[in-house]
C-alpha positions as CSV (number, residue, x, y, z in Angstrom):
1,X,0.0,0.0,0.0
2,X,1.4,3.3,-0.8
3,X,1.9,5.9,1.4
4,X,-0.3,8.6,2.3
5,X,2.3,11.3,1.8
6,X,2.8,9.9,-1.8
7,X,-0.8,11.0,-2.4
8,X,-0.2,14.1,-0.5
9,X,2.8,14.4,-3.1
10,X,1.4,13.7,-6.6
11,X,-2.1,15.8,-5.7
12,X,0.1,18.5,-5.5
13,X,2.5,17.6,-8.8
14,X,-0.3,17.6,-10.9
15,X,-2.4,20.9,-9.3
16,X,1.0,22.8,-9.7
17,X,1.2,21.1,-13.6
18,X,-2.3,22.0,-14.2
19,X,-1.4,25.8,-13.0
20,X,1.6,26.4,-15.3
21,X,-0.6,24.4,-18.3
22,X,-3.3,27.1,-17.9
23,X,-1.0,29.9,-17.1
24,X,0.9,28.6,-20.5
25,X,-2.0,27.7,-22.5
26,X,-3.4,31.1,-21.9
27,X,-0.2,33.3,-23.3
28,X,0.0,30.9,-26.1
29,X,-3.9,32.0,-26.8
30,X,-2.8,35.6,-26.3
31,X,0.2,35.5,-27.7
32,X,-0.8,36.3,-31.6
33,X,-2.7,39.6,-30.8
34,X,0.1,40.6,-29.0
35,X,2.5,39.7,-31.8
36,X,0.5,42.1,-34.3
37,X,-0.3,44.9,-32.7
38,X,3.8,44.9,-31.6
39,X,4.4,44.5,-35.4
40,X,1.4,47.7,-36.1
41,X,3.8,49.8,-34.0
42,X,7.0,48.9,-35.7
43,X,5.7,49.3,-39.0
44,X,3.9,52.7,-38.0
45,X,7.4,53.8,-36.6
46,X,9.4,52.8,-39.5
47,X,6.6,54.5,-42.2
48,X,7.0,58.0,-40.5
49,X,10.5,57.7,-40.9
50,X,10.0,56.4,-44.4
51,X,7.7,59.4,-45.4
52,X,10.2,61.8,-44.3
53,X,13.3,59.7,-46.2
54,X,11.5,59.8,-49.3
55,X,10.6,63.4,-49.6
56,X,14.5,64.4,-49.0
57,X,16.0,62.1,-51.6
58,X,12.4,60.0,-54.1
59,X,10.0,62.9,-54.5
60,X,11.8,64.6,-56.8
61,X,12.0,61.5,-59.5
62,X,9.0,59.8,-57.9
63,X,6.8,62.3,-57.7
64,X,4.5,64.0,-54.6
65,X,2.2,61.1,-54.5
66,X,4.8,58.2,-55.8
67,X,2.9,58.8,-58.9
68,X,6.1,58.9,-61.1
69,X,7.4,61.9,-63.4
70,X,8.7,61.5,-67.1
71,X,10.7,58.0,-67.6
72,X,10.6,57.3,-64.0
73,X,8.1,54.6,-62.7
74,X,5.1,54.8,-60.1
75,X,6.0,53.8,-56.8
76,X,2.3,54.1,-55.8
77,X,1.5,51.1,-57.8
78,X,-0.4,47.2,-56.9
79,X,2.1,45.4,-59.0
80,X,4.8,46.9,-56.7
81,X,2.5,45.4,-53.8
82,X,2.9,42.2,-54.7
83,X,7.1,42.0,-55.4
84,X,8.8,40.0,-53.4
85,X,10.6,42.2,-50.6
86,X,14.3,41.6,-51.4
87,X,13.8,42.1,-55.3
88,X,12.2,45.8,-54.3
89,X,15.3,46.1,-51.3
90,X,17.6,44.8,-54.0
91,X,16.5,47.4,-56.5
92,X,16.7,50.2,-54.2
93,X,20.2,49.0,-52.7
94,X,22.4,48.6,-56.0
95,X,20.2,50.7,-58.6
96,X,19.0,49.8,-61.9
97,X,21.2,49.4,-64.9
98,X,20.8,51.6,-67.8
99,X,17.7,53.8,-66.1
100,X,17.7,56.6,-63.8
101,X,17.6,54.8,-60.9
102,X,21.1,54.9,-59.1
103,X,22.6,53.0,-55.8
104,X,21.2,53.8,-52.8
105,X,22.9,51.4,-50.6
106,X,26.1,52.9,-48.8
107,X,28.1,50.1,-49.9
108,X,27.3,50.7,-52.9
109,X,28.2,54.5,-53.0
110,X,24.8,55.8,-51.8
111,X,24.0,57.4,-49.1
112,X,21.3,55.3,-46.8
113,X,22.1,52.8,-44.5
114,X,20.8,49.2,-44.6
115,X,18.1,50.1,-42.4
116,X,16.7,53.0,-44.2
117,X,16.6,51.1,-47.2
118,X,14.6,48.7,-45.5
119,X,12.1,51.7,-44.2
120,X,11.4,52.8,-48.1
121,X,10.6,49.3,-48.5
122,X,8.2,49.1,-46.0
123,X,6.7,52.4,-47.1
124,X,6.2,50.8,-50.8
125,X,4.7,47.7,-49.5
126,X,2.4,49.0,-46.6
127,X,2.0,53.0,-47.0
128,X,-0.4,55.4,-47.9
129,X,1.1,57.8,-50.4
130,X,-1.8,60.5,-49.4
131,X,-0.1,60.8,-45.9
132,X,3.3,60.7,-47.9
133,X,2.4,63.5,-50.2
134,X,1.3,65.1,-47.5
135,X,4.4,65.0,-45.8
136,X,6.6,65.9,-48.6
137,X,4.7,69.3,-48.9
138,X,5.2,70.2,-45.2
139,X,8.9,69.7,-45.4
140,X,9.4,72.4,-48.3
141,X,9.9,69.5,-51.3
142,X,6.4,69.8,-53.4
143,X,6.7,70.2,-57.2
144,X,7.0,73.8,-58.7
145,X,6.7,74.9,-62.3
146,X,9.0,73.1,-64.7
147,X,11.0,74.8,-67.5
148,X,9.5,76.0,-70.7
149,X,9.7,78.1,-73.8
150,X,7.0,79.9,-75.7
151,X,6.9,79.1,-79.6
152,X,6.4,82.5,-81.7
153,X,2.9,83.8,-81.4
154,X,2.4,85.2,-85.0
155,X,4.0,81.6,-86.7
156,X,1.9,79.7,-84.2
157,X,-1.4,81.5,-85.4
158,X,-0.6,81.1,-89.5
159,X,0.2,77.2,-88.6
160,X,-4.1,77.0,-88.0
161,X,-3.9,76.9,-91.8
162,X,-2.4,74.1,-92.7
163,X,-4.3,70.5,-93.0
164,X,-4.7,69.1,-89.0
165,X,-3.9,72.3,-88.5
166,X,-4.7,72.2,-84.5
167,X,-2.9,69.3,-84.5
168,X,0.4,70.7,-85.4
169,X,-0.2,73.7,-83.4
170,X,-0.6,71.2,-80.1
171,X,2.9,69.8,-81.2
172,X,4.8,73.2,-81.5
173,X,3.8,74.1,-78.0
174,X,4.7,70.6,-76.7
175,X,8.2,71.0,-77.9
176,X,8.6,74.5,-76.9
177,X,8.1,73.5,-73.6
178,X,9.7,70.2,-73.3
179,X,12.4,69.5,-75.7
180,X,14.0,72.6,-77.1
181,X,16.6,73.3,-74.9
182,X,18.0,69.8,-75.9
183,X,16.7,69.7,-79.8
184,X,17.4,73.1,-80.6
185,X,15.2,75.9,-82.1
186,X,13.0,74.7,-84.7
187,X,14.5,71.2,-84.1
188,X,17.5,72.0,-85.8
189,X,19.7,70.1,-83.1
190,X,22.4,71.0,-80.3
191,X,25.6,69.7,-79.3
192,X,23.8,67.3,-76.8
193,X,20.5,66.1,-78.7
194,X,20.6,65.5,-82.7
195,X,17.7,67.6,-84.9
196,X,14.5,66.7,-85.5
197,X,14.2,68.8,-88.4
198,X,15.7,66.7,-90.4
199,X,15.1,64.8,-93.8
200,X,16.7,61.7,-92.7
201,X,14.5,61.8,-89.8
202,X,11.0,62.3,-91.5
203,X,12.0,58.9,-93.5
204,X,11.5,56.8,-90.2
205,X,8.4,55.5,-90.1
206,X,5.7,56.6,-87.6
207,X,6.0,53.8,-85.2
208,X,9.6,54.3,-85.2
209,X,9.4,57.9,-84.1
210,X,6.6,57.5,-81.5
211,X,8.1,54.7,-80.0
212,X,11.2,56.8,-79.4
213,X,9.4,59.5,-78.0
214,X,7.0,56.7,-75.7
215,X,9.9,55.2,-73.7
216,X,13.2,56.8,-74.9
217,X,16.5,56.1,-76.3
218,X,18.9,54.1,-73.9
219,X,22.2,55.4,-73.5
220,X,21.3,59.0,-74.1
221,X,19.6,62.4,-73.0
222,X,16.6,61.0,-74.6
223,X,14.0,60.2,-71.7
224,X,10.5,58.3,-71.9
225,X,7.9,60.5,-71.9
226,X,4.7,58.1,-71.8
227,X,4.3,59.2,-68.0
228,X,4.0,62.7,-69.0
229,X,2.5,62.8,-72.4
230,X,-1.0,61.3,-73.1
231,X,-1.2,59.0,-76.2
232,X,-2.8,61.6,-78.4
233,X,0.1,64.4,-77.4
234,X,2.7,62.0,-78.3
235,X,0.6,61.1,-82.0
236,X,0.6,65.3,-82.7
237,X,4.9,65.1,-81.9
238,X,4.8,62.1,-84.2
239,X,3.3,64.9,-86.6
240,X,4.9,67.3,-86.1
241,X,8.5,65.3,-86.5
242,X,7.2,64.0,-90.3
243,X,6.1,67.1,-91.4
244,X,8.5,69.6,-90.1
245,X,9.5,70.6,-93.4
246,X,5.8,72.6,-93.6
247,X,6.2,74.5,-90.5
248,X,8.1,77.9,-90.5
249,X,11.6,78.8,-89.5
250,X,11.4,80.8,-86.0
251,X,8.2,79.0,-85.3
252,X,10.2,77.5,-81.8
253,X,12.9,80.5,-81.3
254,X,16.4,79.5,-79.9
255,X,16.4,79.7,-75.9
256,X,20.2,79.4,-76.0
257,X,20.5,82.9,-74.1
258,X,23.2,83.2,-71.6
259,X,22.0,82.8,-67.7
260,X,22.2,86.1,-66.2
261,X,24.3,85.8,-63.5
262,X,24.6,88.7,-60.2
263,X,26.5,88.4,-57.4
264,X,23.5,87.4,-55.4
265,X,23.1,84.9,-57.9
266,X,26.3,83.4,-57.8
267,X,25.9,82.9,-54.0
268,X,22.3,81.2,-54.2
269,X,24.1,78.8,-57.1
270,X,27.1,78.2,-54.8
271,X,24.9,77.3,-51.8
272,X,22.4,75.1,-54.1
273,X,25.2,73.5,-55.1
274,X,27.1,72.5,-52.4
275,X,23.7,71.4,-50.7
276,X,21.8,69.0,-53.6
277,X,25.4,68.8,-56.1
278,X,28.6,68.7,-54.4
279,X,27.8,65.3,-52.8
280,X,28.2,63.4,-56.4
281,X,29.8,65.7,-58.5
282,X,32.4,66.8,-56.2
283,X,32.7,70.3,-54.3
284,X,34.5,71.7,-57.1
285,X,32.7,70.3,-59.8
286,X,35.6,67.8,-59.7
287,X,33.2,64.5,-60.2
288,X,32.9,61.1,-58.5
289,X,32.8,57.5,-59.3
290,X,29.2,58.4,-59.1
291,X,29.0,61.4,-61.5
292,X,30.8,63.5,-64.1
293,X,33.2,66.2,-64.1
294,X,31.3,69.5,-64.6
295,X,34.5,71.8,-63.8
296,X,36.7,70.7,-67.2
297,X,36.8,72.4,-70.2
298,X,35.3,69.9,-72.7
299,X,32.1,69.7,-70.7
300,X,32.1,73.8,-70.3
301,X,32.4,74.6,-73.4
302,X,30.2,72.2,-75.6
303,X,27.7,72.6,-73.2
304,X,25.2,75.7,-73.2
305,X,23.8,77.2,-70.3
306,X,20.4,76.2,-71.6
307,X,21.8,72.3,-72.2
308,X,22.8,72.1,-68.4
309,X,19.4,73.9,-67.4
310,X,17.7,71.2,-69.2
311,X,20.1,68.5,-67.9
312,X,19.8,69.3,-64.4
313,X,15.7,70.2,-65.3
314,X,14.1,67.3,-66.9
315,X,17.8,64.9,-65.4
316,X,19.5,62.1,-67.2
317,X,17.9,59.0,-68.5
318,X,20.0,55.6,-67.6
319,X,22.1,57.6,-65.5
320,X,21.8,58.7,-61.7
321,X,21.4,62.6,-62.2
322,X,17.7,62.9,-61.7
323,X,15.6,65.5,-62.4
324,X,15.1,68.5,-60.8
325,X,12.6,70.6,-62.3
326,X,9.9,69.4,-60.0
327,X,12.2,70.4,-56.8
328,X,13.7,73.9,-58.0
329,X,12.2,77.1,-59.1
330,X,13.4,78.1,-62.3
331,X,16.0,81.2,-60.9
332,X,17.4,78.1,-58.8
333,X,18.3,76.0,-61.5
334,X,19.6,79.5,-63.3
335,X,21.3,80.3,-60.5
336,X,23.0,77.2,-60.3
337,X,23.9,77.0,-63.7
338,X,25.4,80.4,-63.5
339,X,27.7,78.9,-60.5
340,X,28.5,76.2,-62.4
341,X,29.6,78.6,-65.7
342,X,32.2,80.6,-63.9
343,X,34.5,78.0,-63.5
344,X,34.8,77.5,-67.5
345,X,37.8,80.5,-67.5
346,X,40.3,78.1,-64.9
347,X,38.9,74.8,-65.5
348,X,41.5,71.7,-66.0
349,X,41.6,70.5,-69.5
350,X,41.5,67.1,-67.9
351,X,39.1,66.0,-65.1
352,X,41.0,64.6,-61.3
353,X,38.0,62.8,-59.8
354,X,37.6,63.1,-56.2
355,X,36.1,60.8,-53.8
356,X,32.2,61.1,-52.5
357,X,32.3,61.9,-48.5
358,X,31.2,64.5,-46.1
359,X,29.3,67.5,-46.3
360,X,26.1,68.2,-47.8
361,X,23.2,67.9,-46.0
362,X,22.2,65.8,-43.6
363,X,20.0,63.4,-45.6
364,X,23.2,62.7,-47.9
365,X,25.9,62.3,-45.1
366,X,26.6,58.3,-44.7
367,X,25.9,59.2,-41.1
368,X,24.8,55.9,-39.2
369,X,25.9,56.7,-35.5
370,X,22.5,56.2,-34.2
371,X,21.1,53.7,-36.9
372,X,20.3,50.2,-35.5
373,X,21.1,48.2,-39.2
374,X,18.8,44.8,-39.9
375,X,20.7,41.4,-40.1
376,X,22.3,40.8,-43.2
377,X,19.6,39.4,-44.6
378,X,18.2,42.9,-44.9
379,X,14.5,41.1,-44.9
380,X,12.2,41.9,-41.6
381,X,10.5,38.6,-40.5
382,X,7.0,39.1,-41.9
383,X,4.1,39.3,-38.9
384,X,2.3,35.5,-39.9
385,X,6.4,34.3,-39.6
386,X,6.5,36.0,-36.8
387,X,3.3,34.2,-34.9
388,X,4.2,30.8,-36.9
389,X,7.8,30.5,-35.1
390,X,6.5,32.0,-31.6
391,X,4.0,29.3,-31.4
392,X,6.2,26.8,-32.4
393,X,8.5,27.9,-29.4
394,X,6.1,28.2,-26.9
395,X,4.6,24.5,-28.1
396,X,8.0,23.3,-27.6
397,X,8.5,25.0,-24.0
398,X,4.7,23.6,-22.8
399,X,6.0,19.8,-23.8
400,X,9.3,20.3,-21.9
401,X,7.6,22.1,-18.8
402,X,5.1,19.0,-19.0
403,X,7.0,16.0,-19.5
404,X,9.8,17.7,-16.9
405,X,6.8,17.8,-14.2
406,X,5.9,14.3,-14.8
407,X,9.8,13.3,-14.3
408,X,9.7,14.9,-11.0
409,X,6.5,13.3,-9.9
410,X,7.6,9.7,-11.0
411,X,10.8,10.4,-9.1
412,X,9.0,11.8,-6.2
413,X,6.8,8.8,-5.9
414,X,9.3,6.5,-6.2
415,X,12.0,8.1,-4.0
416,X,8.6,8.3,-1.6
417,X,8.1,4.2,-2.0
418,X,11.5,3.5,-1.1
């Protein structure tokens, strides 16, 4: 017969096995709502800092809303949604070849730490661009009015009479204000784009020329303009291109004016420069691994002051100048290119690049003193993960907790028996 202190014994084994069950089986219940709403806050914490990241350094290629400008995509966009996260981090990180899109990653010669990166992600996959458009206005970064010309009033009007007259007259003031400074008046051509007005040019064939103008021409100034220019737009510069040879000279007048340039100008240009250019094209002008020379003679002096307006306007397609027509009033671009003109009398006939490091501001400085960076993996457990493994731990500690118990209570009883 067993003891009576062995009963004594197991009755209180298995009330103190059926507290820690409960107590355990409880948390475990508990333990997924906890799990998300510790996952809300993270995300929440890492979207504010996203917002503010990508009105400094997206917004101006990206648009207010994410909507996209020119050849550069929509970030506001479902497909986007549903990437895989390390194919959008990956993009991001190291750039896209032969596009705008340039390196991000520090590593790689950007500027943003692993775990910034990682917040822009987040912002793509989970944020509302309202709030983010929002944001970029109330830090000083919303889109102003982009660079144009105007096409001679008087031609304009006589251009009425020719056949699809209207039409024509759509497509003089669409290249007045978007590709004269590169084209040239009447589309004659500049040292940077070739001319439009041209009879080699009206024997392409219509597709030819509208495709060109739809996504560009890789590997030069030539940009995409589908995201600008409605289908119709783009048909009436088709137009225009194959029948240039009916539309009168000094319809589109030349804009290649010299920048004025004042000693207050020269100042805004210098401090515009050193804040949003110096970082990648040097202090001086110099250049980087990441960007160009502008302070050498061959660039100053086939280069017009309305060429680099336009360059630094609408930016460089397949290259990582972007634009900045959307972020800078038209005197700032002016004043910078005036800053950048008076080096041409003492500029090196040959370029010394130098280095990309400190200065500029803040949102450009590889700065990561107090930046907490992600695991290499640069990929935040996803919240369902999250719950998945937890449970699977806490399953695990329940068995070990139980079968532990019932080791103690077999040795009890029989170190009781003995």
């Amino acid at each position: 017969m067993k003891p009576k202190s062995y009963l004594i014994e197991s009755l209180i084994g298995l009330g103190a096995l059926l507290v820690v069950v409960s107590a355990l089986g409880y948390y475990i219940l508990n333990e997924p709502a906890r799990i998300l709403n510790a996952q809300r806050d993270v995300i929440a914490a890492q979207l504010d800092d996203a917002m503010t990241l990508y009105a400094e350094n997206c917004s101006v290629c990206h648009g207010l809303n994410g909507e996209g400008i020119g050849a550069t995509p929509p970030l506001d966009s479902a497909v986007l949604r549903t990437m895989p996260y390390d194919e959008i981090y990956k993009t991001i990180s190291r750039g896209r070849y032969q596009t705008a899109m340039p390196a991000w990653a520090i590593e790689d010669g950007g500027p943003l730490s692993d775990y910034q990166i990682n917040e822009l992600v987040t912002l793509i996959l989970y944020g509302d661009w309202t709030e983010t458009g929002n944001r970029t206005i109330n830090l000083g970064f919303a889109p102003l009015i982009p660079f144009t010309t105007e096409p001679d009033p008087v031609l304009l009007a006589e251009i009425a009479n020719l056949p699809d007259g209207s039409t024509l007259q759509t497509a003089v003031q669409l290249f007045a204000a978007h590709c004269v400074a590169c084209h040239g008046a009447d589309g004659l051509g500049t040292a940077i784009a070739p001319a439009l007005n041209d009879p080699a040019v009206r024997q392409k064939t219509a597709e030819d020329i509208s495709r060109i103008i739809t996504y560009g021409n890789t590997g030069t100034l030539m940009a995409g303009w589908n995201n600008v220019l409605a289908t119709d737009e783009i048909n009436a510069l088709t137009s225009l291109i194959e029948r240039w040879d009916e539309i009168p000279l000094g319809t589109i007048p030349a804009p290649n004016v010299p920048i004025p340039v004042t000693e207050e100008s020269l100042a805004l240009g210098g401090q515009l420069f050193a804040a949003n250019c110096a970082r990648c094209h040097g202090p001086e002008g110099q250049g980087t691994p990441r960007a160009p020379s502008l302070n050498v003679k061959s660039f100053l002096t086939q280069t017009s002051d309305q060429a680099i307006q336009q360059i630094i306007t609408l930016g460089v397609p397949g290259t990582a100048m972007p634009s900045w027509g959307d972020r800078m009033s038209d005197a700032e671009i002016q004043a910078i290119v005036g800053f950048i003109r008076q080096w041409e009398p003492t500029a090196p006939e040959v370029a010394v690049l130098t280095r990309p490091g400190g200065g500029g501001p803040p949102w450009l400085r590889n700065d990561t003193t107090n930046v907490n960076p992600l695991p290499s993996t640069n990929r935040p457990v996803q919240p369902t993960e999250q719950i998945t493994s937890l449970l699977d731990w806490r399953i695990l500690i329940l068995i070990g907790a139980v079968l532990s118990l019932a080791f103690a209570l077999i040795a009890a009883g029989t170190f009781s028996l003995r």
